[in-house]
OpenMM code with the backbone's topology and positions (N, CA, C; nanometers):
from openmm import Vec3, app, unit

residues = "UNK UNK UNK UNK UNK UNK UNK UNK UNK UNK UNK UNK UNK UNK UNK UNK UNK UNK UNK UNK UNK UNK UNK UNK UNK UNK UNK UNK UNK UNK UNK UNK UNK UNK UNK UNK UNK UNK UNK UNK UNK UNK UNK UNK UNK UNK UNK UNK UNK UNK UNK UNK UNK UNK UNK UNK UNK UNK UNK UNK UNK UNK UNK UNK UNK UNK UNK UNK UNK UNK UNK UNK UNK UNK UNK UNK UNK UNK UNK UNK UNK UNK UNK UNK UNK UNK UNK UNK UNK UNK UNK UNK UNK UNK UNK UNK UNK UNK UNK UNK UNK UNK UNK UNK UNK UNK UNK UNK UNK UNK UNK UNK UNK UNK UNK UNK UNK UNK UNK UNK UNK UNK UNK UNK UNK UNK UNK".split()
positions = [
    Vec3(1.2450, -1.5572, 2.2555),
    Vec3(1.1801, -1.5578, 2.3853),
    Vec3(1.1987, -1.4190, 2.4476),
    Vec3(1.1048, -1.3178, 2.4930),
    Vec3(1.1032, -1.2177, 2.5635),
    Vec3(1.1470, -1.2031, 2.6581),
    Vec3(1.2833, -1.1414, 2.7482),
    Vec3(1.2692, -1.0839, 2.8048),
    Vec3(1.2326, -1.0048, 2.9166),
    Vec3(1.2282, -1.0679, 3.0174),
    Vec3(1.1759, -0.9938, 3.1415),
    Vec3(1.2491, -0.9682, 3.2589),
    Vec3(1.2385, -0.8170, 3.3172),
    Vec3(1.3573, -0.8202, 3.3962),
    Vec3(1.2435, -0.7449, 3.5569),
    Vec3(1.2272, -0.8452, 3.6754),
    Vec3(1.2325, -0.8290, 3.7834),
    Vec3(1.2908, -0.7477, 3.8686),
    Vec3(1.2209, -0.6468, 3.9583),
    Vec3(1.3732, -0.5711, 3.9927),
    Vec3(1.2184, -0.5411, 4.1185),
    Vec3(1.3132, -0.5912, 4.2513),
    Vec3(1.2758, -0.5969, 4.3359),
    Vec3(1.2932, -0.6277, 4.4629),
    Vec3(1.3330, -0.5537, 4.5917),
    Vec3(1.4278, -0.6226, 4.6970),
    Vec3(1.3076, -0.6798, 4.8177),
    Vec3(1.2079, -0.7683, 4.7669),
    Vec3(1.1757, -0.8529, 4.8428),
    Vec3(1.1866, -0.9848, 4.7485),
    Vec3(1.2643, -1.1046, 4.8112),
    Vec3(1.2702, -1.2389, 4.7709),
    Vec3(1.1540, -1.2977, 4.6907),
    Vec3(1.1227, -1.2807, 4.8009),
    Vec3(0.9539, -1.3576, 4.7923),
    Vec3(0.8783, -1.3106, 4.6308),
    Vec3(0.8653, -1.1989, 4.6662),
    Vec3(0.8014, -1.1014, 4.4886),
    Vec3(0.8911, -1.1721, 4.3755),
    Vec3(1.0056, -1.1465, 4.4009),
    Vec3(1.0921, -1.1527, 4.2675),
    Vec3(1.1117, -1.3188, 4.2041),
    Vec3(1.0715, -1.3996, 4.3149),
    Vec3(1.1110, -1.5956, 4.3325),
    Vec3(0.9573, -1.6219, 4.2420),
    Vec3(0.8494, -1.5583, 4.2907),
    Vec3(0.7021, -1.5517, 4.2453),
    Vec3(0.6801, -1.5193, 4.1222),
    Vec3(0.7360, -1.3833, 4.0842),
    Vec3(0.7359, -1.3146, 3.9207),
    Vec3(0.8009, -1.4039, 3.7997),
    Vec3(0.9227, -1.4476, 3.8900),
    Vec3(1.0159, -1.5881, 3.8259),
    Vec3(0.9356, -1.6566, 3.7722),
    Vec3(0.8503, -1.7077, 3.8977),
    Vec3(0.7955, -1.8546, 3.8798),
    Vec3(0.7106, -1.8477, 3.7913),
    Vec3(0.6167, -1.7106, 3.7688),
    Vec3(0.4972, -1.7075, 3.6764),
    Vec3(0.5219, -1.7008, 3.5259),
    Vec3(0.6624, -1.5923, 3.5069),
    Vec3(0.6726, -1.5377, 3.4084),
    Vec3(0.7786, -1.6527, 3.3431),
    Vec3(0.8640, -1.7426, 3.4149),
    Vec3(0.8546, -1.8379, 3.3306),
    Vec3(0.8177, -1.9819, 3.2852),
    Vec3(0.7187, -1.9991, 3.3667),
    Vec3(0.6159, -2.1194, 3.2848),
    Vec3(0.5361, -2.0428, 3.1656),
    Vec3(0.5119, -1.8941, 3.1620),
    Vec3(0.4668, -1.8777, 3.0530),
    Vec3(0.5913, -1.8404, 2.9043),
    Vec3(0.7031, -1.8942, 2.9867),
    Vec3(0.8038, -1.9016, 2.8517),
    Vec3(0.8744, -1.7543, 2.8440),
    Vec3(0.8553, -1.6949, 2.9417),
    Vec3(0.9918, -1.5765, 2.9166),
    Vec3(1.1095, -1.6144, 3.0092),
    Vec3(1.2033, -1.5382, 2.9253),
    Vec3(1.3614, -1.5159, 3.0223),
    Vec3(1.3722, -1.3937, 3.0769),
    Vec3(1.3577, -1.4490, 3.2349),
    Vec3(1.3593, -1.3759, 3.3182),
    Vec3(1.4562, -1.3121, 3.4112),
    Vec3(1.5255, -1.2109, 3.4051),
    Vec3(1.6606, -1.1541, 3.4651),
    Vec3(1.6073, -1.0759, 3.6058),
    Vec3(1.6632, -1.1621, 3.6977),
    Vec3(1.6344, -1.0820, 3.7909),
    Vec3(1.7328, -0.9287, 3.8859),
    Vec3(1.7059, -0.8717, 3.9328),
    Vec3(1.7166, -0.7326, 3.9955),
    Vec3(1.7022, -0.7459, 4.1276),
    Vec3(1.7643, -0.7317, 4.2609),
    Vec3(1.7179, -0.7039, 4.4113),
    Vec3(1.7376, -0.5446, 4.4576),
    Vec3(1.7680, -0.4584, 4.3642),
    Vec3(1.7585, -0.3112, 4.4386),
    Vec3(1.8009, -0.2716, 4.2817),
    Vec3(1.7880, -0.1218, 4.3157),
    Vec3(1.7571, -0.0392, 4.1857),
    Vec3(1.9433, -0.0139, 4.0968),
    Vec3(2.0365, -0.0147, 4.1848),
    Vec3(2.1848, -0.0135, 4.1125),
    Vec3(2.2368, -0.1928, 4.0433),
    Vec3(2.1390, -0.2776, 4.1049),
    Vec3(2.1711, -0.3859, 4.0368),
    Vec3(2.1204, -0.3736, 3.8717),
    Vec3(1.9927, -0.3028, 3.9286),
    Vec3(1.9069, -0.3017, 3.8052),
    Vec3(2.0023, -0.2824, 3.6222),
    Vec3(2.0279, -0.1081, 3.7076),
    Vec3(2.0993, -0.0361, 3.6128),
    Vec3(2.2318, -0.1286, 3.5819),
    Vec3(2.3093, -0.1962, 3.6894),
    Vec3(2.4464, -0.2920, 3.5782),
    Vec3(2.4131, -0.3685, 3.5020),
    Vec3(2.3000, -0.4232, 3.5796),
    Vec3(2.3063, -0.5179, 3.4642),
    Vec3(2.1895, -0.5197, 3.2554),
    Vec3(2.1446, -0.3510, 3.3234),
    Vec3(2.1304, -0.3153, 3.2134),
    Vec3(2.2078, -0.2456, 3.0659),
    Vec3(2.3433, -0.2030, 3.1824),
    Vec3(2.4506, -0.1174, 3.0998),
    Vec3(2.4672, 0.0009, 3.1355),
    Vec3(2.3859, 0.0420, 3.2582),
    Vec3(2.4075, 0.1922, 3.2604),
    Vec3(2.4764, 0.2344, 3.3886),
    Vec3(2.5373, 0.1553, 3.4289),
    Vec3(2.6382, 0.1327, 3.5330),
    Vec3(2.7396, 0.0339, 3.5195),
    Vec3(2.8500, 0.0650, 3.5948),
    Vec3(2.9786, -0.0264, 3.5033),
    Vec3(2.9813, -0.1288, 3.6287),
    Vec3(2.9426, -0.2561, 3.5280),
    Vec3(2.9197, -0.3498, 3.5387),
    Vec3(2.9911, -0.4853, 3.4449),
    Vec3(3.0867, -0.5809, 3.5061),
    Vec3(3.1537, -0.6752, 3.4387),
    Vec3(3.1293, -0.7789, 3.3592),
    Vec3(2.9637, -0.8108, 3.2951),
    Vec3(2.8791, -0.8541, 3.2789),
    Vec3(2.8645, -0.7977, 3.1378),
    Vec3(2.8132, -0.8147, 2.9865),
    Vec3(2.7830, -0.7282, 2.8937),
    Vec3(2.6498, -0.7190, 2.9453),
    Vec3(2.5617, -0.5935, 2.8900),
    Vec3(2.4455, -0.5624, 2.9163),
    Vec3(2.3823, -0.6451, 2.8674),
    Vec3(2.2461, -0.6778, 2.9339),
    Vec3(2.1304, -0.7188, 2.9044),
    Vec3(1.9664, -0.6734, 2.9039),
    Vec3(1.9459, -0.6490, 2.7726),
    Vec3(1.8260, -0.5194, 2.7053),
    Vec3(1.6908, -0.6162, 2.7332),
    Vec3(1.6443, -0.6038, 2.8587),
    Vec3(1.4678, -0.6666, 2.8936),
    Vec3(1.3914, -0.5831, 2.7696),
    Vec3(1.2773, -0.6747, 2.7456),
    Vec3(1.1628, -0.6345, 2.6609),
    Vec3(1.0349, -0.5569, 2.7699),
    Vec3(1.1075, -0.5846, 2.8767),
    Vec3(0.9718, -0.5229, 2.9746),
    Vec3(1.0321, -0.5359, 3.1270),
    Vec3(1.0070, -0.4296, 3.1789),
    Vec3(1.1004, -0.3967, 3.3237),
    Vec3(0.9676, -0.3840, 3.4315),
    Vec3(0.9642, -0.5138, 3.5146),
    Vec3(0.8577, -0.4879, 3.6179),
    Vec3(0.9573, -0.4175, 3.7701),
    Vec3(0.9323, -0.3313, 3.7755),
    Vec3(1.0075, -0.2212, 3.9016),
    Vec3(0.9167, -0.1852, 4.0131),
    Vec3(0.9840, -0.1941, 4.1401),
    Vec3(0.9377, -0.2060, 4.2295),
    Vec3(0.9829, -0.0437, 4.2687),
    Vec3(0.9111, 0.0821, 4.3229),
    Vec3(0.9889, 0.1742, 4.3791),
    Vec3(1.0359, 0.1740, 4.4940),
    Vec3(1.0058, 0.0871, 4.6075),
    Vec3(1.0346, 0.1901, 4.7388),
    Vec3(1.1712, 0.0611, 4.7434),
    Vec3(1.2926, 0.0903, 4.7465),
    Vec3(1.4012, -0.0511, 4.7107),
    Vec3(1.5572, 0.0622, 4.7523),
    Vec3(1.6607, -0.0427, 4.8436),
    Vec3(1.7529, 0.0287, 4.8879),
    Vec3(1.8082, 0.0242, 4.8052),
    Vec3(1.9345, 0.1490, 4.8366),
    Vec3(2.0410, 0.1487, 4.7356),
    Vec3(2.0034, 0.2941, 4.6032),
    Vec3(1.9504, 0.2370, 4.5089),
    Vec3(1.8686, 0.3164, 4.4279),
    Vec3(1.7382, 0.2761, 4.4319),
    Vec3(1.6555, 0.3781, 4.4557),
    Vec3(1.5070, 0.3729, 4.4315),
    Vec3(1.4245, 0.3433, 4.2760),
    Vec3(1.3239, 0.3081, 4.2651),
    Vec3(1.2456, 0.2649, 4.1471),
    Vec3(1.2260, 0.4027, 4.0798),
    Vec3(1.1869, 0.5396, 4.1741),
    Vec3(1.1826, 0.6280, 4.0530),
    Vec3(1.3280, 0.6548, 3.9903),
    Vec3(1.4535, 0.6685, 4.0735),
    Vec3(1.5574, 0.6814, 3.9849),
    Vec3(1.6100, 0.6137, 3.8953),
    Vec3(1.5687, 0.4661, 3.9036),
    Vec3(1.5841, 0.4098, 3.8082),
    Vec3(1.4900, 0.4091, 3.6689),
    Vec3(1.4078, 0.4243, 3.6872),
    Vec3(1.2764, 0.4478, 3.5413),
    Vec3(1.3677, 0.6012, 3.5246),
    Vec3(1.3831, 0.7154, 3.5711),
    Vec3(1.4254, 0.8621, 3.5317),
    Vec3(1.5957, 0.7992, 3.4391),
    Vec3(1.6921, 0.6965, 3.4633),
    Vec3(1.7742, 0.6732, 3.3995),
    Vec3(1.7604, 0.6156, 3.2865),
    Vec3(1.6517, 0.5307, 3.2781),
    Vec3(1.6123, 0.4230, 3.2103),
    Vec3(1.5678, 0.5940, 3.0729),
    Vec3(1.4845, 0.6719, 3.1190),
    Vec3(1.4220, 0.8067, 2.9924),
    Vec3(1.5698, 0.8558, 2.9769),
    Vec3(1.6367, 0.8661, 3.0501),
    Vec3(1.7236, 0.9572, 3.0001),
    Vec3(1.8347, 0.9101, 2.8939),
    Vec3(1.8654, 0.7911, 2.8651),
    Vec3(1.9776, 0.6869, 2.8039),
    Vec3(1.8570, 0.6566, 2.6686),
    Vec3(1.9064, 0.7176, 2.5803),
    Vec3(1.8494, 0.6815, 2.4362),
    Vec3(1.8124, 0.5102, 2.4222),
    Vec3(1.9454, 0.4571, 2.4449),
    Vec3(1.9201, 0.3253, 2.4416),
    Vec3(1.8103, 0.2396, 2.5349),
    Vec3(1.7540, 0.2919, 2.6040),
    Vec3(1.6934, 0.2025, 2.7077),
    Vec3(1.5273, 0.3121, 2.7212),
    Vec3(1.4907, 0.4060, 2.6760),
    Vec3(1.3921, 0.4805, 2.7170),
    Vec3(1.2569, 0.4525, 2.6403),
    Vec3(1.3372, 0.3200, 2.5393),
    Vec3(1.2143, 0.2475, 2.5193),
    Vec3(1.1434, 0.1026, 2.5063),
    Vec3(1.2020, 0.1142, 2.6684),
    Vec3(1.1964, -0.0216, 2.7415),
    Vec3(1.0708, 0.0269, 2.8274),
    Vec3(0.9092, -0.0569, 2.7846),
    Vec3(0.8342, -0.0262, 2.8310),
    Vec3(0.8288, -0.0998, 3.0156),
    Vec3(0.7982, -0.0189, 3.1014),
    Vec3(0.8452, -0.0356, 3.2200),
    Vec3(0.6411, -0.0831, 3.3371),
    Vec3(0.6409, -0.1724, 3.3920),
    Vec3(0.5366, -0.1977, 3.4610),
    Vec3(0.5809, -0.1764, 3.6217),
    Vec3(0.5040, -0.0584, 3.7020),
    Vec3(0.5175, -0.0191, 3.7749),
    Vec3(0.4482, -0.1432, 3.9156),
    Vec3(0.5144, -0.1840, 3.9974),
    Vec3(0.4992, -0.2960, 4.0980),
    Vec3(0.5244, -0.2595, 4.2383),
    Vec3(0.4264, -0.1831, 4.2874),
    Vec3(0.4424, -0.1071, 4.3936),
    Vec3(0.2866, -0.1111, 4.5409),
    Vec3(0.3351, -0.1065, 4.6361),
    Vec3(0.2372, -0.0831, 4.7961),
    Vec3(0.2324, 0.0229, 4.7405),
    Vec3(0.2247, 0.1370, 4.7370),
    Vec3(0.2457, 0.2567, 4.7217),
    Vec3(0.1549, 0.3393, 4.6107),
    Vec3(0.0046, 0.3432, 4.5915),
    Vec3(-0.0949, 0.4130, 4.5113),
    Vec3(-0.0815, 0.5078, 4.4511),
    Vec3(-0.0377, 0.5739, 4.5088),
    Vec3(0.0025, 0.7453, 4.5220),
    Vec3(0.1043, 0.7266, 4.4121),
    Vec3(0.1899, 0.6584, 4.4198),
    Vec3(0.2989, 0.6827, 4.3401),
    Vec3(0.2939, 0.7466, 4.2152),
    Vec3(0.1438, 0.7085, 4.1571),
    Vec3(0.1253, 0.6930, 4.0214),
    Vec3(0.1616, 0.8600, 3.9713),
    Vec3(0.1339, 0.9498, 4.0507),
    Vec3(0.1265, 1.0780, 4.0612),
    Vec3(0.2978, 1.1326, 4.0398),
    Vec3(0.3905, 1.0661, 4.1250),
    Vec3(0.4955, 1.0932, 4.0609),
    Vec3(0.5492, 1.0300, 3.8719),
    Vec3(0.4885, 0.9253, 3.8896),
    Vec3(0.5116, 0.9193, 3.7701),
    Vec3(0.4654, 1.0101, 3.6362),
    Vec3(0.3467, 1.0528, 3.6490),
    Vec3(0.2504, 1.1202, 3.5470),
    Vec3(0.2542, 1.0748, 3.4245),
    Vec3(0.3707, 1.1570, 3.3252),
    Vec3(0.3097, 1.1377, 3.1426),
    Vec3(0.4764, 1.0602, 3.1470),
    Vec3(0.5019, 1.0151, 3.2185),
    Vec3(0.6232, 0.9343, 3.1993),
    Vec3(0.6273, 0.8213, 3.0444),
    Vec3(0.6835, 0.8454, 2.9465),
    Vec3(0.6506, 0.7886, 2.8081),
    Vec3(0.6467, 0.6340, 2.8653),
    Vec3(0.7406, 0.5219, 2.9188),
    Vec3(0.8164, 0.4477, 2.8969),
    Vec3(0.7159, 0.3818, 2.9783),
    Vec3(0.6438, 0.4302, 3.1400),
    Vec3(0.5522, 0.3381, 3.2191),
    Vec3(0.4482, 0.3681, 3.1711),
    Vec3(0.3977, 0.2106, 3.1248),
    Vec3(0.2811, 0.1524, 3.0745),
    Vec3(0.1904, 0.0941, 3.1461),
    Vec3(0.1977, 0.0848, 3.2963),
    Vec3(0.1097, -0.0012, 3.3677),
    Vec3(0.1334, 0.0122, 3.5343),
    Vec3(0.0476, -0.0241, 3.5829),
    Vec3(0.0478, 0.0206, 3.7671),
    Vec3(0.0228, -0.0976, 3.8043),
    Vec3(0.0592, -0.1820, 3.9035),
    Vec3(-0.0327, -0.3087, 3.9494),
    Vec3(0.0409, -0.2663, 4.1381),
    Vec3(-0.0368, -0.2742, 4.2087),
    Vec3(-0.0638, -0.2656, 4.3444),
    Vec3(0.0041, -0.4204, 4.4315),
    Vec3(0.0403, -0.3810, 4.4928),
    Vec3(0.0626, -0.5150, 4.6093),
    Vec3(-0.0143, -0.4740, 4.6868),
    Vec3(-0.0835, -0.6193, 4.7476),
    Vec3(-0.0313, -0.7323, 4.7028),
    Vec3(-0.0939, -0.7394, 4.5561),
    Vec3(-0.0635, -0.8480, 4.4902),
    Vec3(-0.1109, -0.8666, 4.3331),
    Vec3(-0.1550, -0.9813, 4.3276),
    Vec3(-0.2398, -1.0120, 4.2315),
    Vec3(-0.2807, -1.1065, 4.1845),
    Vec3(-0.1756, -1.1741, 4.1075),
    Vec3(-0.1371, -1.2873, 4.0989),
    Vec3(-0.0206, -1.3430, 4.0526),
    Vec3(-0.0622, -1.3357, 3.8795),
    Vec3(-0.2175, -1.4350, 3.8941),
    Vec3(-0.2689, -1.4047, 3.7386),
    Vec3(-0.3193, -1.3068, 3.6600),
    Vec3(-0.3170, -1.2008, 3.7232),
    Vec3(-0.3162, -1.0580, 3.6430),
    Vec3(-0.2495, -1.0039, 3.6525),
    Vec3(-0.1305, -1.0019, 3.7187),
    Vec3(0.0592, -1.0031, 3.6691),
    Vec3(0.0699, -1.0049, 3.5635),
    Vec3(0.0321, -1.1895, 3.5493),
    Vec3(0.0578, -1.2709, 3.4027),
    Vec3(0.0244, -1.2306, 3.2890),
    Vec3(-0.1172, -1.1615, 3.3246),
    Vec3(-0.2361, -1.1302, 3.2121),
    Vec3(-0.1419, -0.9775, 3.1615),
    Vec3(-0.1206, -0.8948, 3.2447),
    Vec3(-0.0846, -0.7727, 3.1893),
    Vec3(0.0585, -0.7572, 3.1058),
    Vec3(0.1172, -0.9062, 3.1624),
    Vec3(0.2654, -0.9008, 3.0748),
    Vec3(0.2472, -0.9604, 2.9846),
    Vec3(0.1435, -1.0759, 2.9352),
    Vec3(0.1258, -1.1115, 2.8484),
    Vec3(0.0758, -0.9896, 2.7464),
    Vec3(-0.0193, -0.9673, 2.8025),
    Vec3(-0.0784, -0.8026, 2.6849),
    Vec3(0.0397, -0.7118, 2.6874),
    Vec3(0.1336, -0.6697, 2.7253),
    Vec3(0.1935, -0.6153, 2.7148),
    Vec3(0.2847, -0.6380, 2.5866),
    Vec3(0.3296, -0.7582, 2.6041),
    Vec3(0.4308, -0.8289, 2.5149),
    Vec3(0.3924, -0.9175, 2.3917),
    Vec3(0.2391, -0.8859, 2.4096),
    Vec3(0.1371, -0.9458, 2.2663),
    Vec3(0.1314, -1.1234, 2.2514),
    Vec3(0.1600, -1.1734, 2.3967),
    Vec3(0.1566, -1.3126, 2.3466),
    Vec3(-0.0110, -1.3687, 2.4015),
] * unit.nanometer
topology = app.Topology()
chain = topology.addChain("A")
for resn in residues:
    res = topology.addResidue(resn, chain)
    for name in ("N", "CA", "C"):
        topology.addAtom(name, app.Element.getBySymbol(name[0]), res)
């Protein structure tokens, strides 16, 4: 079962992504700001062993650590830079900071369509 890790400090988004991503049968790890993200991926010391998502939906504008610093940790750690990452953001513009970023594969806008969420993680993850 794939993999999916939420990372997002509004409730509401992250309870929703839950709800979608697993009736379609993934395990879903959730995230509320960008340093949770990183413990519980391994790249912060964290009491927990790591846990390696097949696909990281990231929210940028998030306290604590922000969404771009977390995707810039995520390239820089061999182990994790090829964890394809879906960008989940108010924020259009953003896309521009991101540019030829290897690892983000996808943009989706809030608000979102819940079922083309679904649709793009499904294509993403080939089911």
């Amino acid at each position: 079962m794939p993999k999916v890790m939420i990372v997002d400090d509004e409730n509401d988004v992250v309870e929703l992504v839950t709800f979608i991503l697993s009736k379609e049968g993934y395990q879903v790890i959730q995230a509320f700001n960008g340093r949770e993200a990183l413990e519980k991926i391994g790249l912060l010391e964290y009491h927990l062993p790591p846990e390696k998502p097949d696909l990281i939906i990231l929210d940028i504008m998030m306290p604590e650590i922000d969404g771009y610093s977390v995707q810039t940790k995520l390239m820089e750690n061999e182990s994790t830079s090829g964890i394809p990452v879906l960008i989940l953001t108010a924020k259009g513009q953003m896309k521009d900071l991101f540019g030829m970023a290897k690892n983000v594969v996808e943009y989706v806008e809030k608000p979102f369509d819940p079922k083309l969420l679904r649709d793009k993680v499904n294509q993403l993850l080939k089911k």
